[in-house]
N, CA, C and O atoms as a GROMACS GRO file, in nm:
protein
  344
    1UNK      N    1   0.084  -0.118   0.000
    1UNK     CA    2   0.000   0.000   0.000
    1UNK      C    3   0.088   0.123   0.000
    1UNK      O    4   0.193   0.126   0.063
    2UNK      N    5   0.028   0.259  -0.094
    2UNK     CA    6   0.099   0.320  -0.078
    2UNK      C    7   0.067   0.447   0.068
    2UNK      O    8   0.013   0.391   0.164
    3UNK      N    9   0.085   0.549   0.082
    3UNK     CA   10   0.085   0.652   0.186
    3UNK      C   11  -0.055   0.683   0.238
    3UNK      O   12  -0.091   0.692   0.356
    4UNK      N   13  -0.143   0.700   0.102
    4UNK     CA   14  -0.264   0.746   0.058
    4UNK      C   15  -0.356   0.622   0.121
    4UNK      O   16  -0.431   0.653   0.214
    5UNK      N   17  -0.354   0.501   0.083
    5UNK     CA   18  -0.407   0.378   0.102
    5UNK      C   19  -0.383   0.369   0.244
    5UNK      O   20  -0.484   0.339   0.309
    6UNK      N   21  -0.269   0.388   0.314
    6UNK     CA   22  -0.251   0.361   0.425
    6UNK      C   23  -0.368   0.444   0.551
    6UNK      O   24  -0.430   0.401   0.648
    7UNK      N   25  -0.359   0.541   0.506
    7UNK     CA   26  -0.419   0.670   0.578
    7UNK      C   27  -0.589   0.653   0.528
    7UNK      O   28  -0.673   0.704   0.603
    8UNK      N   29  -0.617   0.610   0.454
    8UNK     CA   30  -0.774   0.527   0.456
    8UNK      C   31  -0.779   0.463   0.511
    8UNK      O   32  -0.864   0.483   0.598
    9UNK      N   33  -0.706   0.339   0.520
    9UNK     CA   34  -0.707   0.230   0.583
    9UNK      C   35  -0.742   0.257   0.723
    9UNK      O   36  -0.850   0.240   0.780
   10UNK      N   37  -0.635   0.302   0.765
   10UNK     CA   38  -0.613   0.329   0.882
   10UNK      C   39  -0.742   0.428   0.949
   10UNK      O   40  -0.770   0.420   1.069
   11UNK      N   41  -0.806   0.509   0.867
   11UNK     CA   42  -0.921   0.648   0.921
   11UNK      C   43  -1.036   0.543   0.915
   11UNK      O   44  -1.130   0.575   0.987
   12UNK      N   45  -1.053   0.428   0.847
   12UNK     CA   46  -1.145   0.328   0.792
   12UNK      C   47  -1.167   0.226   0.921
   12UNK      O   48  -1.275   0.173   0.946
   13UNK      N   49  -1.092   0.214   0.970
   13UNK     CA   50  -1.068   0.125   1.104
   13UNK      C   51  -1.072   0.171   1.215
   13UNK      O   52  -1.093   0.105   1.316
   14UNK      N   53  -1.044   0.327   1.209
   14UNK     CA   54  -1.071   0.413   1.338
   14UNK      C   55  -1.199   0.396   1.374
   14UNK      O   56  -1.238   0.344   1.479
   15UNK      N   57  -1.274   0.447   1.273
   15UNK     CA   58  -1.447   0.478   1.230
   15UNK      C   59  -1.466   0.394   1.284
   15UNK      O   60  -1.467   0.408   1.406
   16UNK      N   61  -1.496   0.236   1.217
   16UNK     CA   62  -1.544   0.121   1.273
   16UNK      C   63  -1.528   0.094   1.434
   16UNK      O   64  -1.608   0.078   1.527
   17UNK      N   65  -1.417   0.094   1.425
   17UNK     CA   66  -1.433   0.124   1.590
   17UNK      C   67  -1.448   0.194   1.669
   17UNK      O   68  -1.459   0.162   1.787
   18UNK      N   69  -1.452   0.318   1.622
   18UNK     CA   70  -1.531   0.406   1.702
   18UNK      C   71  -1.688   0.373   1.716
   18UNK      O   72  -1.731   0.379   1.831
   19UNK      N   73  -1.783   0.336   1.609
   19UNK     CA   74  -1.904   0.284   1.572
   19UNK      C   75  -1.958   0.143   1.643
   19UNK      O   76  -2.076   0.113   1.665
   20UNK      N   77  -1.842   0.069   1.672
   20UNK     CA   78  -1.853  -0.023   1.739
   20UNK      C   79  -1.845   0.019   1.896
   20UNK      O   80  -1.915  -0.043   1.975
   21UNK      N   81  -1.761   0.125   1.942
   21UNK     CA   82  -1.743   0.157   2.072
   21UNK      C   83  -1.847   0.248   2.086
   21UNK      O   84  -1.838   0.325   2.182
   22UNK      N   85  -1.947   0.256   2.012
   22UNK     CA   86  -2.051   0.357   2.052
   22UNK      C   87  -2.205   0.255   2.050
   22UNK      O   88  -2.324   0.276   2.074
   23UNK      N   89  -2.116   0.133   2.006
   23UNK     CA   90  -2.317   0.060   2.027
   23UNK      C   91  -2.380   0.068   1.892
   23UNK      O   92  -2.501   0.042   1.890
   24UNK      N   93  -2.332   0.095   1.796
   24UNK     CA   94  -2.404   0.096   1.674
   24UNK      C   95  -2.397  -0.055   1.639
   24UNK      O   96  -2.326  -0.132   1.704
   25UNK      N   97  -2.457  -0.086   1.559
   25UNK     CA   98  -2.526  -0.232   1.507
   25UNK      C   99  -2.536  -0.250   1.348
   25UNK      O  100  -2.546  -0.354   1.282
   26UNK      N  101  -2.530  -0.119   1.307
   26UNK     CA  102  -2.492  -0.122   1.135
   26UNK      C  103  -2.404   0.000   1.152
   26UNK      O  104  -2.419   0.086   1.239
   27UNK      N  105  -2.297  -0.004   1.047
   27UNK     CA  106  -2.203   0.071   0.976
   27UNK      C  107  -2.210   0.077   0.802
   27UNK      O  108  -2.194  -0.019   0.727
   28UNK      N  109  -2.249   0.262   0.752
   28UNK     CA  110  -2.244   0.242   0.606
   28UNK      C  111  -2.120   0.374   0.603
   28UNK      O  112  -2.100   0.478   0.665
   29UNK      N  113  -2.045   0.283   0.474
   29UNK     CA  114  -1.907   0.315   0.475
   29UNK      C  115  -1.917   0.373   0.313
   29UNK      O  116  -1.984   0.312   0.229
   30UNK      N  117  -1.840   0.499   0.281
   30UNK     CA  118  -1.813   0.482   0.131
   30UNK      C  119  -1.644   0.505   0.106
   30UNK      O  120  -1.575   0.598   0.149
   31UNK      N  121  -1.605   0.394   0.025
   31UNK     CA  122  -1.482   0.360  -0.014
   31UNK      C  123  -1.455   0.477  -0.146
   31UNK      O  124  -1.562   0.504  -0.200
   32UNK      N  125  -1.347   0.545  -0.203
   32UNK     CA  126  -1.349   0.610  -0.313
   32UNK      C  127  -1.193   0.560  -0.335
   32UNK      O  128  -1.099   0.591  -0.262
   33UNK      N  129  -1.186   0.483  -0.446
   33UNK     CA  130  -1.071   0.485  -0.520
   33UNK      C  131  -1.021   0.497  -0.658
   33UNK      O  132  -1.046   0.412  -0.743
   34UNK      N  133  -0.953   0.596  -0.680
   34UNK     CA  134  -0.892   0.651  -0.818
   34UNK      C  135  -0.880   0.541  -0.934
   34UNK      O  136  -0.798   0.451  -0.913
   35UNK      N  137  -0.919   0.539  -0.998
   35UNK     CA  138  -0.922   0.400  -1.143
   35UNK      C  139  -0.847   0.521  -1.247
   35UNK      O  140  -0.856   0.639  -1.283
   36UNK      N  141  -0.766   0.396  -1.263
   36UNK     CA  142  -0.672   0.444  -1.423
   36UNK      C  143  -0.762   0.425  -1.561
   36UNK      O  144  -0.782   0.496  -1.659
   37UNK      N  145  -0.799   0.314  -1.527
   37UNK     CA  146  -0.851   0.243  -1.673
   37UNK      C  147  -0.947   0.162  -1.564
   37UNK      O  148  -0.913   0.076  -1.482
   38UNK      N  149  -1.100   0.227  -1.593
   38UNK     CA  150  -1.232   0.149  -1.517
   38UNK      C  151  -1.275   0.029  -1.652
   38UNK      O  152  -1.367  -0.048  -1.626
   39UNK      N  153  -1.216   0.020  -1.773
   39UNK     CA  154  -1.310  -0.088  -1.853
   39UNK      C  155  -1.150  -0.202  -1.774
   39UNK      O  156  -1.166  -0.323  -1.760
   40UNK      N  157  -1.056  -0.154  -1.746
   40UNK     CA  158  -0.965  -0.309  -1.686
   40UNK      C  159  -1.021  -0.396  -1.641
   40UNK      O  160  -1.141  -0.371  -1.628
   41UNK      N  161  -0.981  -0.520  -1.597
   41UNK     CA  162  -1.045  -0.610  -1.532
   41UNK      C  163  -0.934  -0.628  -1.424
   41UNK      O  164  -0.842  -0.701  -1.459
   42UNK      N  165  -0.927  -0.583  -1.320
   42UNK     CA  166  -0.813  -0.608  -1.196
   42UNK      C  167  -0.857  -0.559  -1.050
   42UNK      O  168  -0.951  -0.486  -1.018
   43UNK      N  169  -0.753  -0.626  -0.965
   43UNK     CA  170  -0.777  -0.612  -0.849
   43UNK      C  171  -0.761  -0.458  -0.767
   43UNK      O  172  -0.665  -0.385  -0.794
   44UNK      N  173  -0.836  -0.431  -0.694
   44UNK     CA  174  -0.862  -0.333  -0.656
   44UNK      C  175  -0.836  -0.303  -0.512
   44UNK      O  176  -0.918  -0.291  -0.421
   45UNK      N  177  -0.685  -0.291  -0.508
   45UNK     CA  178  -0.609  -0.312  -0.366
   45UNK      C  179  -0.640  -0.244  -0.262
   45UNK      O  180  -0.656  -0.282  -0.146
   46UNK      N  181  -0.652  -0.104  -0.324
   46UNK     CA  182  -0.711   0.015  -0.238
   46UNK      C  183  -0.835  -0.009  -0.158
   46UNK      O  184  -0.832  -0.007  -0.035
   47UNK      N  185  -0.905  -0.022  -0.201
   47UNK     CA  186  -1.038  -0.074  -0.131
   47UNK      C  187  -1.040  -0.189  -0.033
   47UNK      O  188  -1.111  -0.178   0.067
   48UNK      N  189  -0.973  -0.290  -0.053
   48UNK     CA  190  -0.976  -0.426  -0.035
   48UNK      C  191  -0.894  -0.426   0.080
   48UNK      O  192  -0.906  -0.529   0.146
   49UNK      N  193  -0.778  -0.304   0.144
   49UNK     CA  194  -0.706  -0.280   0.221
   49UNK      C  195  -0.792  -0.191   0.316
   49UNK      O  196  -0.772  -0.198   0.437
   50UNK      N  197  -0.897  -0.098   0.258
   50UNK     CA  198  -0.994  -0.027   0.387
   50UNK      C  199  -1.105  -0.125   0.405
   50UNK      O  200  -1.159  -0.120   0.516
   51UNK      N  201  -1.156  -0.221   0.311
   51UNK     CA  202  -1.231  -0.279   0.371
   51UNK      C  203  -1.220  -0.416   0.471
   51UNK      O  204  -1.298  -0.495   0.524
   52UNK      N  205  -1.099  -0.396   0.463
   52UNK     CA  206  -1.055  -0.546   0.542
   52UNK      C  207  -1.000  -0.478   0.672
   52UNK      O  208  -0.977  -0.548   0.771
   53UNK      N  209  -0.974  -0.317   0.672
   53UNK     CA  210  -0.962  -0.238   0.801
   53UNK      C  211  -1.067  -0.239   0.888
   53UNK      O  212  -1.051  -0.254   1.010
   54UNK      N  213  -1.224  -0.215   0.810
   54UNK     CA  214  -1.331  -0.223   0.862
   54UNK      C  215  -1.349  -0.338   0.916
   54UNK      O  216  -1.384  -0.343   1.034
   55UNK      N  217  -1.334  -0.425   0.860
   55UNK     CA  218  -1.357  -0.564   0.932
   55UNK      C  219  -1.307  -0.605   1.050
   55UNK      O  220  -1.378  -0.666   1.130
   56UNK      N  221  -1.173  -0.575   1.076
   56UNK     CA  222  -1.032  -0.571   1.183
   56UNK      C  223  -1.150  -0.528   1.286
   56UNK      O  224  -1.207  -0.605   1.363
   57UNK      N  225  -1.179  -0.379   1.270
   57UNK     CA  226  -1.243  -0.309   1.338
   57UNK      C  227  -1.399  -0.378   1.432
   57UNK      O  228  -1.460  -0.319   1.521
   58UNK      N  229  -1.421  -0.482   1.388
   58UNK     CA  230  -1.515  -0.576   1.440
   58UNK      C  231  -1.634  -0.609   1.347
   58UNK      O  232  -1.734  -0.668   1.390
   59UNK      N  233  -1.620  -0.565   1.206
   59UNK     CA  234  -1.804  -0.524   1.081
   59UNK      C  235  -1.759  -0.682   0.994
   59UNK      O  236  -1.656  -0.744   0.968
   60UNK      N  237  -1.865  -0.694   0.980
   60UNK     CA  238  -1.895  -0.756   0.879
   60UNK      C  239  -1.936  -0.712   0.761
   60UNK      O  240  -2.043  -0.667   0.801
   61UNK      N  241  -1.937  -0.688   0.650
   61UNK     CA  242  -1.969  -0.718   0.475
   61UNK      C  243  -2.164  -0.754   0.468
   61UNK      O  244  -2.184  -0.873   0.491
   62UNK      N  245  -2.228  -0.715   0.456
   62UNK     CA  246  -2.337  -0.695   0.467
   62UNK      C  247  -2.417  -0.680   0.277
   62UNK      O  248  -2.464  -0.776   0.217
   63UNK      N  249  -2.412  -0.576   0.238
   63UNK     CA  250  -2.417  -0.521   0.137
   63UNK      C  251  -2.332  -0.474   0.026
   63UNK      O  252  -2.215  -0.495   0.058
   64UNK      N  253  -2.338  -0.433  -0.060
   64UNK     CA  254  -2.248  -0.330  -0.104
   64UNK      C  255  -2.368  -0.330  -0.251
   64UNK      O  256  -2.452  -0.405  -0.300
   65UNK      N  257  -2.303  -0.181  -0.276
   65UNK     CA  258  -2.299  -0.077  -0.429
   65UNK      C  259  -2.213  -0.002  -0.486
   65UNK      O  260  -2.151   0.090  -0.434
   66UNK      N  261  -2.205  -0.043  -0.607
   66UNK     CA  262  -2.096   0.059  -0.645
   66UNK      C  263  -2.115   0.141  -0.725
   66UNK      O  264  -2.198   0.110  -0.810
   67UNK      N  265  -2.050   0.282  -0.736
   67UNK     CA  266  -2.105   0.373  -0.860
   67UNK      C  267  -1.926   0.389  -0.948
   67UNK      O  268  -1.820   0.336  -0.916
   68UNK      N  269  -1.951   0.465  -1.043
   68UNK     CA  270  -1.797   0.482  -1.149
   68UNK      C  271  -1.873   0.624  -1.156
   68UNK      O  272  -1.996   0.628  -1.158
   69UNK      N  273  -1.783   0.752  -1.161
   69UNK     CA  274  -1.779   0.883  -1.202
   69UNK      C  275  -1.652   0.957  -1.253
   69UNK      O  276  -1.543   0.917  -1.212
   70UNK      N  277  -1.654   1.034  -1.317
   70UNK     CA  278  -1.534   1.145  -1.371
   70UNK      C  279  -1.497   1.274  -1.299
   70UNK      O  280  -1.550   1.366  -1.361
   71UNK      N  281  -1.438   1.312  -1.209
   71UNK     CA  282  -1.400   1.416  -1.176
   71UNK      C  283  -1.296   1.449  -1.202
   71UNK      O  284  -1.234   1.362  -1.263
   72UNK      N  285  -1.216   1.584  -1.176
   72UNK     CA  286  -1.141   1.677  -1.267
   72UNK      C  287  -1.008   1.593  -1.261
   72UNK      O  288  -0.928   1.594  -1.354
   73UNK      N  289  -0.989   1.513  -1.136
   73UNK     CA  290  -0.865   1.453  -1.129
   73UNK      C  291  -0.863   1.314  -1.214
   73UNK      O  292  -0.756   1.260  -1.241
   74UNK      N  293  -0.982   1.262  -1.253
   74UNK     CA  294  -0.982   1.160  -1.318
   74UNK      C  295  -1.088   1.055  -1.308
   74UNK      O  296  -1.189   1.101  -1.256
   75UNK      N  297  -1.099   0.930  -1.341
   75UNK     CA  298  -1.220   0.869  -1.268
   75UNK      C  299  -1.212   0.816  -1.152
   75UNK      O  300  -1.108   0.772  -1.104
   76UNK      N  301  -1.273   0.816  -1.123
   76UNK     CA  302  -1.336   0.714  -0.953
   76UNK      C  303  -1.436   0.630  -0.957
   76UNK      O  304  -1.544   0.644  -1.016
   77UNK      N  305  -1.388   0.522  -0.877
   77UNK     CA  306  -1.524   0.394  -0.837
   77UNK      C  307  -1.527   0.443  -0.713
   77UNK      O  308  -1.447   0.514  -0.652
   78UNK      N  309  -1.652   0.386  -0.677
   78UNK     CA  310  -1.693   0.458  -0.509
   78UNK      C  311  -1.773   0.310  -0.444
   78UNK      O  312  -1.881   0.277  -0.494
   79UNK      N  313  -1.735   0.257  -0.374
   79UNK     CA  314  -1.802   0.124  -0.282
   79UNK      C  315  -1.937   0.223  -0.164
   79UNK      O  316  -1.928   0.330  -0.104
   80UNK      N  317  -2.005   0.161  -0.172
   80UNK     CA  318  -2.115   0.221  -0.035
   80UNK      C  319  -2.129   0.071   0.032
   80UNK      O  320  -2.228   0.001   0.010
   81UNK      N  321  -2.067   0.048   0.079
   81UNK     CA  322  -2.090  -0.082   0.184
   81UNK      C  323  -2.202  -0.043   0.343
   81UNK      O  324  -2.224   0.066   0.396
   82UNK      N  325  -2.257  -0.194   0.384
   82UNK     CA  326  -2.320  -0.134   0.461
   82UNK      C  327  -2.280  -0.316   0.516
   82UNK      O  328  -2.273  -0.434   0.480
   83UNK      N  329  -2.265  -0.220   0.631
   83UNK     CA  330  -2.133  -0.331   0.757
   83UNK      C  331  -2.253  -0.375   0.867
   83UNK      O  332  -2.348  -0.309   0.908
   84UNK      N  333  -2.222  -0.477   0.890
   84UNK     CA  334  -2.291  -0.557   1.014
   84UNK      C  335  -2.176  -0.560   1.139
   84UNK      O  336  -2.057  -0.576   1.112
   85UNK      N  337  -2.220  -0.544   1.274
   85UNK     CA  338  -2.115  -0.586   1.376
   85UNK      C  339  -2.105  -0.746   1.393
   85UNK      O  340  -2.206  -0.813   1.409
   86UNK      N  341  -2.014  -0.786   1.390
   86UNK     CA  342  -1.954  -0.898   1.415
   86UNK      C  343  -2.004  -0.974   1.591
   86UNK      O  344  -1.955  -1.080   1.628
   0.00000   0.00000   0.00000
């Protein structure tokens, strides 16, 4: 992971456990990661490194949606997960 990934990760796992240390019972999370080329077919590390933070954090994988958009810096996929406590 690089700096960027890390510092999601890591703010991604805070959350959750903060959410968990507050008694919540669902967690909805949105993931945003930068795509070079969205028609690729590949793994998607960035995400897969905050969402496995969330999990650490005590959530389970519940749902998910995803959207693809263009902004000025380039495109983005965006995850909306919606986390169960463990």
């Amino acid at each position: 992971m690089g700096f960027i990934n890390d510092g999601k990760a890591a703010e991604a796992c805070k959350r959750a456990r903060q959410a968990r240390d507050n008694g919540d019972t669902v967690l909805v999370y949105k993931f945003i990661e930068a795509n070079t080329n969205s028609r690729a077919t590949a793994p998607m590390t960035g995400m897969a490194d905050q969402i496995q933070a969330v999990e650490r954090g005590g959530w389970m994988p519940a749902n998910m949606a995803a959207a693809e958009g263009k902004a000025l810096t380039g495109e983005r996929v965006a995850l909306v997960c919606l986390f169960r406590r463990v």
